[in-house]
mmCIF file of the C-alpha atoms, coordinates in Angstrom:
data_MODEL
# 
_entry.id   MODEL 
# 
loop_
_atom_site.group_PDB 
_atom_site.id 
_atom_site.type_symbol 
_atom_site.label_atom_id 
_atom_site.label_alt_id 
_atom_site.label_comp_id 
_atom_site.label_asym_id 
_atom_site.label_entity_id 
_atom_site.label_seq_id 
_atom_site.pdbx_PDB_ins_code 
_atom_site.Cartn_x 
_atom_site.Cartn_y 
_atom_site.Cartn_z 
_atom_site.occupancy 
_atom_site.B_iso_or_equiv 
_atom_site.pdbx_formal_charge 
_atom_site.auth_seq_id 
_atom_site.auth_comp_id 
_atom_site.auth_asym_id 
_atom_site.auth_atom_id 
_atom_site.pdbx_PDB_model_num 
ATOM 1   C CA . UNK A 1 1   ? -33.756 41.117 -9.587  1.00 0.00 ? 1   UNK A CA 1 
ATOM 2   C CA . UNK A 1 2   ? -33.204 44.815 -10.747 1.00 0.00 ? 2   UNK A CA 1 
ATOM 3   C CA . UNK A 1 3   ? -30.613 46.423 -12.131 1.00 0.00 ? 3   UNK A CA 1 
ATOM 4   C CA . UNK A 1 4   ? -30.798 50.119 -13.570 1.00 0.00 ? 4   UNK A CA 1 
ATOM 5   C CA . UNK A 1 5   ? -28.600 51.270 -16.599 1.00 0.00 ? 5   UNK A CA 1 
ATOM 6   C CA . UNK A 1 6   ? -27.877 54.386 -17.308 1.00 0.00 ? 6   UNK A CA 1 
ATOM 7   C CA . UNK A 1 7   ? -26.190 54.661 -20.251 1.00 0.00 ? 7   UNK A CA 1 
ATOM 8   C CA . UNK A 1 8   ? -25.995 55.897 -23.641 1.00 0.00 ? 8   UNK A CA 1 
ATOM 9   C CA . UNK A 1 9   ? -28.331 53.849 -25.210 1.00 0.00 ? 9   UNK A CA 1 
ATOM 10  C CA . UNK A 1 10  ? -31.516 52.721 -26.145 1.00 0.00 ? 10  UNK A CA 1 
ATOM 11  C CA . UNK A 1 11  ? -34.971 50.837 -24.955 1.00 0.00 ? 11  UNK A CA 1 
ATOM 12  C CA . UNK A 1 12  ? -37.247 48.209 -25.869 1.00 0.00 ? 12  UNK A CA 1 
ATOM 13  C CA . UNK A 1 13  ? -40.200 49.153 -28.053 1.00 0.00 ? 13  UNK A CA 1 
ATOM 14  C CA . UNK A 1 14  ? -42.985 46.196 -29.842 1.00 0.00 ? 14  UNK A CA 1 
ATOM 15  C CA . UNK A 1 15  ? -43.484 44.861 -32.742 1.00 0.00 ? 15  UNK A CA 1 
ATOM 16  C CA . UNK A 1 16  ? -47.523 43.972 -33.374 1.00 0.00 ? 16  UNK A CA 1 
ATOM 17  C CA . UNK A 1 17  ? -50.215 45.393 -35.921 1.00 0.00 ? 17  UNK A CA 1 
ATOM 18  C CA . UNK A 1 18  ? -51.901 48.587 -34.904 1.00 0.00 ? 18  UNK A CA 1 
ATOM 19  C CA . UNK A 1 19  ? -50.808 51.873 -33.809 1.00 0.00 ? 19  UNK A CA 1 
ATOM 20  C CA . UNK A 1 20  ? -51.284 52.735 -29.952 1.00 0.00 ? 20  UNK A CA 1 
ATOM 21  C CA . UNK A 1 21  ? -53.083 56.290 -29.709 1.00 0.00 ? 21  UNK A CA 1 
ATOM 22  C CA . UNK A 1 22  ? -50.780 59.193 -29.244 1.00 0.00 ? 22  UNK A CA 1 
ATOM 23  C CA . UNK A 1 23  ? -48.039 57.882 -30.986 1.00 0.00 ? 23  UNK A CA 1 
ATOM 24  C CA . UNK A 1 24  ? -46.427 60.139 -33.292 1.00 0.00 ? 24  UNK A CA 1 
ATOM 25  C CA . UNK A 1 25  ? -47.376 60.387 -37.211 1.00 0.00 ? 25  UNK A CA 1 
ATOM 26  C CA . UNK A 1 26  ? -46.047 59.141 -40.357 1.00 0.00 ? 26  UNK A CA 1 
ATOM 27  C CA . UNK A 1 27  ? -42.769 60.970 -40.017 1.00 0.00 ? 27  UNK A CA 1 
ATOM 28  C CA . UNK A 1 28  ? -39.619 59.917 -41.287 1.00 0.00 ? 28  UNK A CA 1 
ATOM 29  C CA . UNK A 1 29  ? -37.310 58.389 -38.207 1.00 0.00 ? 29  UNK A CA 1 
ATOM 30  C CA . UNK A 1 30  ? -34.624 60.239 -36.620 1.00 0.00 ? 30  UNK A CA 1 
ATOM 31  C CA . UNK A 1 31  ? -31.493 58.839 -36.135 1.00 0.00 ? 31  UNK A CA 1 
ATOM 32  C CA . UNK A 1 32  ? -31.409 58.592 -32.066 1.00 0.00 ? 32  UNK A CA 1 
ATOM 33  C CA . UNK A 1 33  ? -32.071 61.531 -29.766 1.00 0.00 ? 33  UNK A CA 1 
ATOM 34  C CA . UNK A 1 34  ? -29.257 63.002 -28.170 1.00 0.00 ? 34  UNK A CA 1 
ATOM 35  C CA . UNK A 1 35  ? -30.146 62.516 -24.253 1.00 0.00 ? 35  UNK A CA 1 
ATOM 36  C CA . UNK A 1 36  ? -29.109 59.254 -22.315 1.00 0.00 ? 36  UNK A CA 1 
ATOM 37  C CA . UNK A 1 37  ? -31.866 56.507 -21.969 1.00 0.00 ? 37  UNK A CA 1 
ATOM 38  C CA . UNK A 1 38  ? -32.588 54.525 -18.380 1.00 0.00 ? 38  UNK A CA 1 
ATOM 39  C CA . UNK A 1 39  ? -33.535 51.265 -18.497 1.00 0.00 ? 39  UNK A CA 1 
ATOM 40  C CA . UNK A 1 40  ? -34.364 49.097 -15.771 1.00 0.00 ? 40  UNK A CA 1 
ATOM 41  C CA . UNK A 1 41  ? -34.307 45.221 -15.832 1.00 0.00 ? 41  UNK A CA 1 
ATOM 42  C CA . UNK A 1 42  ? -37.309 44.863 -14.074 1.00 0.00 ? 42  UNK A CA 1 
ATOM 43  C CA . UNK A 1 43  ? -37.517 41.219 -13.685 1.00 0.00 ? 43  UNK A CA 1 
ATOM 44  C CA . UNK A 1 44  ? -35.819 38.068 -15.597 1.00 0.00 ? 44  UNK A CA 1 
ATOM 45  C CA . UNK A 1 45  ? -37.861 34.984 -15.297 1.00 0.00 ? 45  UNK A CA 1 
ATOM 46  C CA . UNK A 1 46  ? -37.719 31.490 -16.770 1.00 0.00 ? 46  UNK A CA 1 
ATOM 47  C CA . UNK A 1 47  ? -35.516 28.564 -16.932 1.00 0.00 ? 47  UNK A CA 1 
ATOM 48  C CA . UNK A 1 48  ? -33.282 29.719 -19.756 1.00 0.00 ? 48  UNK A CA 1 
ATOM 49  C CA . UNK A 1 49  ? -32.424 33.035 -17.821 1.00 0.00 ? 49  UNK A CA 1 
ATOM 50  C CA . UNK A 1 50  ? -31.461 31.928 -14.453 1.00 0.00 ? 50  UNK A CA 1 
ATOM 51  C CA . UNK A 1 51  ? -30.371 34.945 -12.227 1.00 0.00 ? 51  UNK A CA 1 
ATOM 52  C CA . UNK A 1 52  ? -27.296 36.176 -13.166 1.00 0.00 ? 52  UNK A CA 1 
ATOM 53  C CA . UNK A 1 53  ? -26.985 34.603 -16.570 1.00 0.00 ? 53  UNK A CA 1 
ATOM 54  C CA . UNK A 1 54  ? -28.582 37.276 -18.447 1.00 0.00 ? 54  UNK A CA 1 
ATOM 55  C CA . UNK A 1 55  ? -27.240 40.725 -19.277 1.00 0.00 ? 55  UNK A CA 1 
ATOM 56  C CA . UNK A 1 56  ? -28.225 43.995 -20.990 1.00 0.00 ? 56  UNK A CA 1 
ATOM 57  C CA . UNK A 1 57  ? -26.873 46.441 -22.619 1.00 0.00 ? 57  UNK A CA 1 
ATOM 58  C CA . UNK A 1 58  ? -27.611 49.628 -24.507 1.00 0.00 ? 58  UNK A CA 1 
ATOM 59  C CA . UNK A 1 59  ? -25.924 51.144 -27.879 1.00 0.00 ? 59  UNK A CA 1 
ATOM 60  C CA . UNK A 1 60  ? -23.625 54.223 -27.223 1.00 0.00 ? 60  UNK A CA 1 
ATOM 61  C CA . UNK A 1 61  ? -25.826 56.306 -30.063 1.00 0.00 ? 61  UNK A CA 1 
ATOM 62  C CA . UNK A 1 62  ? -29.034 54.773 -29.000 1.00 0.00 ? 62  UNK A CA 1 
ATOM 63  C CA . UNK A 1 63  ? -30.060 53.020 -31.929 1.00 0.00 ? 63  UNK A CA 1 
ATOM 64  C CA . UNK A 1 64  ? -29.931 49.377 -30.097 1.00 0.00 ? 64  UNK A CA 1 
ATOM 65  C CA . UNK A 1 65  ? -30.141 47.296 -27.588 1.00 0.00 ? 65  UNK A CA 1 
ATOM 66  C CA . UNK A 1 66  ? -28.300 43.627 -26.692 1.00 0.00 ? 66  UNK A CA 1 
ATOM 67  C CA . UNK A 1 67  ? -29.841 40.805 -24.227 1.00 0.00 ? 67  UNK A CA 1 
ATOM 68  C CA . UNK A 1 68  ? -26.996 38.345 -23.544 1.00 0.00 ? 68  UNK A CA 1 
ATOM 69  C CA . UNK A 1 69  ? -27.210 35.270 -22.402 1.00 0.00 ? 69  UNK A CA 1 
ATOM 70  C CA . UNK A 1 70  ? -24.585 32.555 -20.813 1.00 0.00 ? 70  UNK A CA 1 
ATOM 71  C CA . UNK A 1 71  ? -26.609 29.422 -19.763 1.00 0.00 ? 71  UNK A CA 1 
ATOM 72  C CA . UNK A 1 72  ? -30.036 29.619 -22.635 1.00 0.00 ? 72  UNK A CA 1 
ATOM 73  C CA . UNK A 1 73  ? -29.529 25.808 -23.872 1.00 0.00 ? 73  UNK A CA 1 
ATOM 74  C CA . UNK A 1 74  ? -32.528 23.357 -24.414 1.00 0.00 ? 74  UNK A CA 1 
ATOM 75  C CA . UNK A 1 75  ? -31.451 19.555 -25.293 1.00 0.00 ? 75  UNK A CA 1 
ATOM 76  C CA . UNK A 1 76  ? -33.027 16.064 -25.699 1.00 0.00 ? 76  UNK A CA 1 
ATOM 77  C CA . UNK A 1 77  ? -30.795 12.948 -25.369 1.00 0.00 ? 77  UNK A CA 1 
ATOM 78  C CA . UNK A 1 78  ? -29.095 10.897 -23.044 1.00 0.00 ? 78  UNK A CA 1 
ATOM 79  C CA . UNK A 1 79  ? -28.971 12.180 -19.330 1.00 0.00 ? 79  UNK A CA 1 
ATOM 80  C CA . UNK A 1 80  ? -31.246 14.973 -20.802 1.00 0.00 ? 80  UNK A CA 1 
ATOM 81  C CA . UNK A 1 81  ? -33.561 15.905 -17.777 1.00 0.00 ? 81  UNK A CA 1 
ATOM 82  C CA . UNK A 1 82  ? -37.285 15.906 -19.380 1.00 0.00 ? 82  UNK A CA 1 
ATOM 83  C CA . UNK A 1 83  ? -37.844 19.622 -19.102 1.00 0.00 ? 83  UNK A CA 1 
ATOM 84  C CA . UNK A 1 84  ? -35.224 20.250 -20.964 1.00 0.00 ? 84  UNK A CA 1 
ATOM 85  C CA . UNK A 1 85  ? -36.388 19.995 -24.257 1.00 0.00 ? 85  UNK A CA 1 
ATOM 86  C CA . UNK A 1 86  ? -37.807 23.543 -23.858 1.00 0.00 ? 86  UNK A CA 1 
ATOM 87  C CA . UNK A 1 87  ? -36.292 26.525 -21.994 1.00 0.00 ? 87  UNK A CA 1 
ATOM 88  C CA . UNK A 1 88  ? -37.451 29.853 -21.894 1.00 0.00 ? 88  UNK A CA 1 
ATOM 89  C CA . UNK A 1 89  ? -36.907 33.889 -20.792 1.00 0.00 ? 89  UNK A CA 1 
ATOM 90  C CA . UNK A 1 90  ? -39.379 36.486 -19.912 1.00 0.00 ? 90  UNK A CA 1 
ATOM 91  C CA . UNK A 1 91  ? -37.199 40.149 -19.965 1.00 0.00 ? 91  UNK A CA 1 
ATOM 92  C CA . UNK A 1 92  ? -39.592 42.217 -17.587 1.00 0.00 ? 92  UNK A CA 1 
ATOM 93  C CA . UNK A 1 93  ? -37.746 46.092 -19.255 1.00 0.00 ? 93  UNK A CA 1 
ATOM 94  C CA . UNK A 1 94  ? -39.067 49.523 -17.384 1.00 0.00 ? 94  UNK A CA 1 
ATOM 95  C CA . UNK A 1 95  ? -38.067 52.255 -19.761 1.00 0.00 ? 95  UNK A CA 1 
ATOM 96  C CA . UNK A 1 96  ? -37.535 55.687 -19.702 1.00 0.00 ? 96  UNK A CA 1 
ATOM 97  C CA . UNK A 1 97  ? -37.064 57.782 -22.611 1.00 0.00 ? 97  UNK A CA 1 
ATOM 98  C CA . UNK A 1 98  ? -35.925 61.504 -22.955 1.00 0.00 ? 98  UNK A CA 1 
ATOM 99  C CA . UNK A 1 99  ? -39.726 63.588 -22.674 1.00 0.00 ? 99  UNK A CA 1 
ATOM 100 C CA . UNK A 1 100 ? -40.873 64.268 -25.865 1.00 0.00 ? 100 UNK A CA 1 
ATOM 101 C CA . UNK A 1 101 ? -39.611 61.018 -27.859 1.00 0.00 ? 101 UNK A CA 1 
ATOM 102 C CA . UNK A 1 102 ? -41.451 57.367 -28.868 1.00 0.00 ? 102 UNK A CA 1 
ATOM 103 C CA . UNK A 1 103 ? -39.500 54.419 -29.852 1.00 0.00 ? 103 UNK A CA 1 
ATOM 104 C CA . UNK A 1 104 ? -40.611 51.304 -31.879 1.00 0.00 ? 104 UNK A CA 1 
ATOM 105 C CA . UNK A 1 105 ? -38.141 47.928 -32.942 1.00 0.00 ? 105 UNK A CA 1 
ATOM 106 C CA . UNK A 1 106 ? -37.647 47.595 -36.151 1.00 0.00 ? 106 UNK A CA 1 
ATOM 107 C CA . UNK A 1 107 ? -35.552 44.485 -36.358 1.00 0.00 ? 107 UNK A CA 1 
ATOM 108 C CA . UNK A 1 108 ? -34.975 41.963 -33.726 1.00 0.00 ? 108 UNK A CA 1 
ATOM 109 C CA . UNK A 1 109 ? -31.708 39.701 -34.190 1.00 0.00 ? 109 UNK A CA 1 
ATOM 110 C CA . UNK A 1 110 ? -31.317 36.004 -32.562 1.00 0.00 ? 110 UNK A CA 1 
ATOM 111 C CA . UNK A 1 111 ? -27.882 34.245 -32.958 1.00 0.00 ? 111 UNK A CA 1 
ATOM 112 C CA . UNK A 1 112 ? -26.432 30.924 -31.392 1.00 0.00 ? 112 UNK A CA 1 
ATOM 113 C CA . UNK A 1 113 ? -25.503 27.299 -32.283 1.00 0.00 ? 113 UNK A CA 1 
ATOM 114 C CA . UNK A 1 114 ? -27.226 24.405 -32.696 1.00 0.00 ? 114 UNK A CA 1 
ATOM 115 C CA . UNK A 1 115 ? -26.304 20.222 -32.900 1.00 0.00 ? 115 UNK A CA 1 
ATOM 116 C CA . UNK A 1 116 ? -29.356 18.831 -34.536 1.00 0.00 ? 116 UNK A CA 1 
ATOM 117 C CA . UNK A 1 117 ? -29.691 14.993 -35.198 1.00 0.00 ? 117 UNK A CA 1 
ATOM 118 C CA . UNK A 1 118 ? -30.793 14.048 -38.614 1.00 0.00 ? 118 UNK A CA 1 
ATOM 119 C CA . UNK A 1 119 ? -34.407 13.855 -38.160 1.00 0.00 ? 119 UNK A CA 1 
ATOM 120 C CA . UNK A 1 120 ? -34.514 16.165 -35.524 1.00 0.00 ? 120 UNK A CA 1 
ATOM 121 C CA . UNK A 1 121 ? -35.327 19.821 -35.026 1.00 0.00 ? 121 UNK A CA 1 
ATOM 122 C CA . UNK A 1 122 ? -35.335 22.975 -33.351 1.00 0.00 ? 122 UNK A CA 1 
ATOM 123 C CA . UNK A 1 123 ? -37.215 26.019 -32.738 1.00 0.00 ? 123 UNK A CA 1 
ATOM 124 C CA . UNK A 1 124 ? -36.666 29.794 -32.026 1.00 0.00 ? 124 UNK A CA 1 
ATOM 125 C CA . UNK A 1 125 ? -38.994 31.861 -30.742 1.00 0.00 ? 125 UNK A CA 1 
ATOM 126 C CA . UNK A 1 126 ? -40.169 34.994 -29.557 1.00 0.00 ? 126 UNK A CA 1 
ATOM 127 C CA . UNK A 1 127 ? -43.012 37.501 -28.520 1.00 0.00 ? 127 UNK A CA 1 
ATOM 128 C CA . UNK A 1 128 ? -43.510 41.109 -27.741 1.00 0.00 ? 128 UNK A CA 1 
ATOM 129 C CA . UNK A 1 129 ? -45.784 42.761 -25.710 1.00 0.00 ? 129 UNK A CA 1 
ATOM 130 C CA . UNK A 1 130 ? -46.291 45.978 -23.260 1.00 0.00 ? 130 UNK A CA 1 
ATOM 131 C CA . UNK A 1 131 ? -47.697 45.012 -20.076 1.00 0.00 ? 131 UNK A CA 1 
ATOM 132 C CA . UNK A 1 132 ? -51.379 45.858 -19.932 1.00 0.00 ? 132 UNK A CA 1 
ATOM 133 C CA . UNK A 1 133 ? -52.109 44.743 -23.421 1.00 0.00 ? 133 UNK A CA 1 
ATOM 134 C CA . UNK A 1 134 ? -52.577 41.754 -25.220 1.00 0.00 ? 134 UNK A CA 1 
ATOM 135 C CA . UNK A 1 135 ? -49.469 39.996 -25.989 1.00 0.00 ? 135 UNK A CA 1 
ATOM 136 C CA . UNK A 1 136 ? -49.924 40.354 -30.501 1.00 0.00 ? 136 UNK A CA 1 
ATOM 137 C CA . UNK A 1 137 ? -46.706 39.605 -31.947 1.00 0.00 ? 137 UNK A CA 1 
ATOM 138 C CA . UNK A 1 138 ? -44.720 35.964 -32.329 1.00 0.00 ? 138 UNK A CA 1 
ATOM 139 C CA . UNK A 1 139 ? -42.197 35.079 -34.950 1.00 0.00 ? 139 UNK A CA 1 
ATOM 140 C CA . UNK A 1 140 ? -40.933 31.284 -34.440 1.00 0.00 ? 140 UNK A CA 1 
ATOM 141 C CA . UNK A 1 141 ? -37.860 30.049 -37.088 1.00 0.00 ? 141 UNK A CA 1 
ATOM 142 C CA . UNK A 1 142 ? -37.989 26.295 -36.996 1.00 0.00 ? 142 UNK A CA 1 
ATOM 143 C CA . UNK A 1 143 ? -33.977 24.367 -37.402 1.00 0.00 ? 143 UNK A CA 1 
ATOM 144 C CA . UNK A 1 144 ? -34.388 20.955 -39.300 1.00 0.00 ? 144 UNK A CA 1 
ATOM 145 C CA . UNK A 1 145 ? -31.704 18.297 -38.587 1.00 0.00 ? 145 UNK A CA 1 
ATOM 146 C CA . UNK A 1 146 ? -28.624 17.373 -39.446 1.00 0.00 ? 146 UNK A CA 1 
ATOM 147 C CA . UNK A 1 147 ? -27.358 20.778 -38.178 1.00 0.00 ? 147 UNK A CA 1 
ATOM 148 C CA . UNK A 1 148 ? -24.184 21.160 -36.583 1.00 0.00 ? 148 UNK A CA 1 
ATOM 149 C CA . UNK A 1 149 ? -23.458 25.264 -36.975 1.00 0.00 ? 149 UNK A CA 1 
ATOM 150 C CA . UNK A 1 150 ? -24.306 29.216 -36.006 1.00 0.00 ? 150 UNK A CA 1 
ATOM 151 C CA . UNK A 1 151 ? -27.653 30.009 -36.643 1.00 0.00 ? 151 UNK A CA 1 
ATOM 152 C CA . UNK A 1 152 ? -29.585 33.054 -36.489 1.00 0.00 ? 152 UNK A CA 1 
ATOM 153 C CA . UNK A 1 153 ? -33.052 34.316 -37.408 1.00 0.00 ? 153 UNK A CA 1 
ATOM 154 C CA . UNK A 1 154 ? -34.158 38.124 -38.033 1.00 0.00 ? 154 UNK A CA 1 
ATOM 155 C CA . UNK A 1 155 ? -37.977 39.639 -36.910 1.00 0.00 ? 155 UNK A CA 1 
ATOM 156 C CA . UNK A 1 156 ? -38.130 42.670 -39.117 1.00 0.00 ? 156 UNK A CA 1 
ATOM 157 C CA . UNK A 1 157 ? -40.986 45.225 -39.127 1.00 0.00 ? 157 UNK A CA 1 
ATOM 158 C CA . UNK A 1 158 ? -41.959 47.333 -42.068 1.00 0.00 ? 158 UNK A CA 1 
ATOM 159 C CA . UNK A 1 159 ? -41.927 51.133 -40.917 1.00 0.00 ? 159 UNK A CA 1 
ATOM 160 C CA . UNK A 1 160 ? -45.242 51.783 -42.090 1.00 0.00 ? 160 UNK A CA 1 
ATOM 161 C CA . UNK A 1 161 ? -46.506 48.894 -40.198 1.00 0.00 ? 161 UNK A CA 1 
ATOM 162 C CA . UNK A 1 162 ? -44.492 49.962 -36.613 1.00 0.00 ? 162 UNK A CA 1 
ATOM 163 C CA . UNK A 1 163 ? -46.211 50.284 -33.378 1.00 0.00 ? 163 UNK A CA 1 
ATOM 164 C CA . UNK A 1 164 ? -44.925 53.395 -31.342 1.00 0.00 ? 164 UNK A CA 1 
ATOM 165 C CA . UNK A 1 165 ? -44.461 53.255 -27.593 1.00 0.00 ? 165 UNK A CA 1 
ATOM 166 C CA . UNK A 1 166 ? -47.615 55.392 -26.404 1.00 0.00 ? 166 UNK A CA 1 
ATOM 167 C CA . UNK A 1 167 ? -46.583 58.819 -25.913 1.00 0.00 ? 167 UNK A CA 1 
ATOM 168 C CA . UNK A 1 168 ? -46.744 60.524 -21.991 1.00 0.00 ? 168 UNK A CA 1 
ATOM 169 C CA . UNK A 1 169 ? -47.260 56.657 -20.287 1.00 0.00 ? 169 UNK A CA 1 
ATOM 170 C CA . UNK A 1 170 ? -45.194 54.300 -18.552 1.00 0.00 ? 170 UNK A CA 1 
ATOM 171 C CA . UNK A 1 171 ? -45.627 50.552 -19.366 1.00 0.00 ? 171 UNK A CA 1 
ATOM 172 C CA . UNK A 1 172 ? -43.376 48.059 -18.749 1.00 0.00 ? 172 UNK A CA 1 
ATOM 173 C CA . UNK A 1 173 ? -42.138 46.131 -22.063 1.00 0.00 ? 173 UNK A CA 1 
ATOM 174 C CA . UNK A 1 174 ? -41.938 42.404 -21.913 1.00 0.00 ? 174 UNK A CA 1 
ATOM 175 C CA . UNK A 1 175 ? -39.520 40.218 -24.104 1.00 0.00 ? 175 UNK A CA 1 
ATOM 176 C CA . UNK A 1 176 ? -40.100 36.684 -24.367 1.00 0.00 ? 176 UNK A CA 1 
ATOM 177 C CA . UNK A 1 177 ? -37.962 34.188 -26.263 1.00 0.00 ? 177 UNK A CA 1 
ATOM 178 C CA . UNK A 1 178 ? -37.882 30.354 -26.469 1.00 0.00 ? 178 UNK A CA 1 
ATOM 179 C CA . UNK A 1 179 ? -35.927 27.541 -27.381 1.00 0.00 ? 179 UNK A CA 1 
ATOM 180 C CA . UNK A 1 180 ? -37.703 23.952 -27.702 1.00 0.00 ? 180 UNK A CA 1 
ATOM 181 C CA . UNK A 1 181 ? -35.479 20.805 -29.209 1.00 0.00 ? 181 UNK A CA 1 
ATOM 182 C CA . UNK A 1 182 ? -37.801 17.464 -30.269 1.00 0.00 ? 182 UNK A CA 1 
ATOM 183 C CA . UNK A 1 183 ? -35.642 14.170 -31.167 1.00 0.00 ? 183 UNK A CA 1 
ATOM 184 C CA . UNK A 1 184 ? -38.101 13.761 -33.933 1.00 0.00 ? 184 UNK A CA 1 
ATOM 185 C CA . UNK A 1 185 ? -36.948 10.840 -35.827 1.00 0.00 ? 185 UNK A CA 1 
ATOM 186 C CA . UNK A 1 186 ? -34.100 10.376 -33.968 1.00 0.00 ? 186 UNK A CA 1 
ATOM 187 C CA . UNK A 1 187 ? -33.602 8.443  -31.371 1.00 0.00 ? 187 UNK A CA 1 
ATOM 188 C CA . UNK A 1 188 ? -33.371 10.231 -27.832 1.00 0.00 ? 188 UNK A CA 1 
ATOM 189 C CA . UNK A 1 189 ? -31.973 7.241  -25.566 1.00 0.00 ? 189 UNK A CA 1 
ATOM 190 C CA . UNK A 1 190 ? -28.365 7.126  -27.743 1.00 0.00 ? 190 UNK A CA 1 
ATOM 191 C CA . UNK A 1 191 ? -28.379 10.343 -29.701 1.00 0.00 ? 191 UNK A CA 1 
ATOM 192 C CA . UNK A 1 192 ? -28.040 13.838 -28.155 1.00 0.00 ? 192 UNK A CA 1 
ATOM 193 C CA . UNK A 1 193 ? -29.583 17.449 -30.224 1.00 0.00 ? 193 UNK A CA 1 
ATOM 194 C CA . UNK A 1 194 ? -29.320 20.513 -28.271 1.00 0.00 ? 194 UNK A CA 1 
ATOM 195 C CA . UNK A 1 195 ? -29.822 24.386 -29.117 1.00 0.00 ? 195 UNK A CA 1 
ATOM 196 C CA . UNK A 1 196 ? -28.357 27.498 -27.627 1.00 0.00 ? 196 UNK A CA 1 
ATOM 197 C CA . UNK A 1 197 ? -28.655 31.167 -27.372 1.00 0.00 ? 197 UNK A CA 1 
ATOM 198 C CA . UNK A 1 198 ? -25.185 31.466 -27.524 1.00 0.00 ? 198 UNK A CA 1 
ATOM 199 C CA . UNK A 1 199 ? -22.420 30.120 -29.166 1.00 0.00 ? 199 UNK A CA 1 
ATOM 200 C CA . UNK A 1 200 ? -19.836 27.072 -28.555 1.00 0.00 ? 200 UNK A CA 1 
ATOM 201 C CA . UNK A 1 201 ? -16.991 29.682 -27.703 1.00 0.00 ? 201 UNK A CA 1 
ATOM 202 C CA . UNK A 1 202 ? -18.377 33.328 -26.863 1.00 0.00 ? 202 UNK A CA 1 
ATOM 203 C CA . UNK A 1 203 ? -21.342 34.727 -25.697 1.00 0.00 ? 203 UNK A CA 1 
ATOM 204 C CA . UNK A 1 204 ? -23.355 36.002 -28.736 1.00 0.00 ? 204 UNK A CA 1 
ATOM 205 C CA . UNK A 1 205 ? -25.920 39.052 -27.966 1.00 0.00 ? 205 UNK A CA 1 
ATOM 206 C CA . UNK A 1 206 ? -29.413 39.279 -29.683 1.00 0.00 ? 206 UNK A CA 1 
ATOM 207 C CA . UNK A 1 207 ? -29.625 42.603 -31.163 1.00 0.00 ? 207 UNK A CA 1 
ATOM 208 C CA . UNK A 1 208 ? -33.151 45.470 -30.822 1.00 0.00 ? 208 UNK A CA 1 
ATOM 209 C CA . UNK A 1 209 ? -32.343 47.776 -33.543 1.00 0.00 ? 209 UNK A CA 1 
ATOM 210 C CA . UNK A 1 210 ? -34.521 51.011 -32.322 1.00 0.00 ? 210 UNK A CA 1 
ATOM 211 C CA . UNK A 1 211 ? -36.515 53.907 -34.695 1.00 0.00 ? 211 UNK A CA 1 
ATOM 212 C CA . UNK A 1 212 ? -37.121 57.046 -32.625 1.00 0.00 ? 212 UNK A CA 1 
ATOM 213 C CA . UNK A 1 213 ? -39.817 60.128 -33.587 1.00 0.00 ? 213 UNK A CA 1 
ATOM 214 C CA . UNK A 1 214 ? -40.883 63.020 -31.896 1.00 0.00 ? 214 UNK A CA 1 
ATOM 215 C CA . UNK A 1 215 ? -44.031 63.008 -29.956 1.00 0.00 ? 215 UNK A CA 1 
ATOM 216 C CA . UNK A 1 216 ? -47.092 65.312 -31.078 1.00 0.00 ? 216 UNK A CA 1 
ATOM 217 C CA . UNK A 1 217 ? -47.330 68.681 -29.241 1.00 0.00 ? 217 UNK A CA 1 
ATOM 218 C CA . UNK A 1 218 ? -50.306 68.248 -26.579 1.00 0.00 ? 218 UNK A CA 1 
# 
């Protein structure tokens, strides 16, 4: 599936350890730059993202981006098939950026509900990596039953410690999230737990918040 947006917005940048060479130097961030960003949903794969049940969207002043999802529930319980104590989404995001700009996530925002057991638990979690390199950066927030509520989790990056999109290149930037359920001390044949990237009566969005710099001069 692909789907190109071309809006006033923004694009997907990683969150990991080490600078990428040619990014751009310890400056402080702009704001956004003024020129509207393309971003193309390369490819959505995984059972918590069937076709059609994913969605994104870009911030009209380019300082985020939203993933939205409709059907991202994993469960244990009665009439629970197996597999579906894990489900999971791989966003596959080609990005293109006014010349002359990098881009880098500062702070990545997961929301939905969850119906935990007592003596069960849940887990959100999620990676980042551009294609072509090691995949460096996972943050996983672990749910502990009884939970019946909202919950929501935040990856944040320190400035200094940002990795830039590489200036000049074109890589693909890959998402992945996951949701996993285990009945722990429960007991899985009478008592249901589920967890969802969404919420009981609206579709919630996770949030990219974006920091932007200038590129070096060649």
């Amino acid at each position: 599936m692909s789907r190109t947006l071309l809006v006033g917005g923004a694009a997907a940048a990683l969150i990991v350890t080490a600078a990428p060479a040619g990014a751009a130097g310890p400056h402080p961030p702009l704001t956004a730059p003024p020129d509207k960003i393309v971003i193309e949903l390369a490819t959505v794969n995984g059972s918590g993202c069937r076709e059609g049940t994913a969605e994104v969207a870009v911030a009209p002043d380019n300082t985020a981006f939203t993933v939205t999802y409709s059907d991202y529930l994993a469960q244990v319980g009665p009439g629970a098939p197996p597999t579906a104590f894990r489900k999971n989404c791989q966003l596959n995001l080609r990005v293109h950026v006014p010349s002359g700009f990098t881009y880098a996530i500062v702070q990545a925002d997961y929301r939905g509900f969850a119906f935990l057991q007592p003596g069960a638990w849940g887990q959100e979690r999620a990676s980042y990596y551009f294609q072509g390199m090691p995949q460096t950066s996972q943050r996983t927030h672990q749910f502990n039953g009884p939970l019946n509520d909202n919950w929501q989790t935040s990856d944040k990056t320190e400035y200094a410690d940002l990795v830039w999109a590489p200036c000049g290149e074109k890589r693909n930037f890959n998402i992945n999230t996951e949701l996993r359920v285990n009945a722990g001390t429960s007991n899985p044949q009478t008592a249901t737990s589920f967890m969802a990237m969404d919420s009981t009566d609206a579709s919630v969005s996770t949030l990219y918040h974006l920091a932007w710099q200038v590129c070096p001069a060649r």
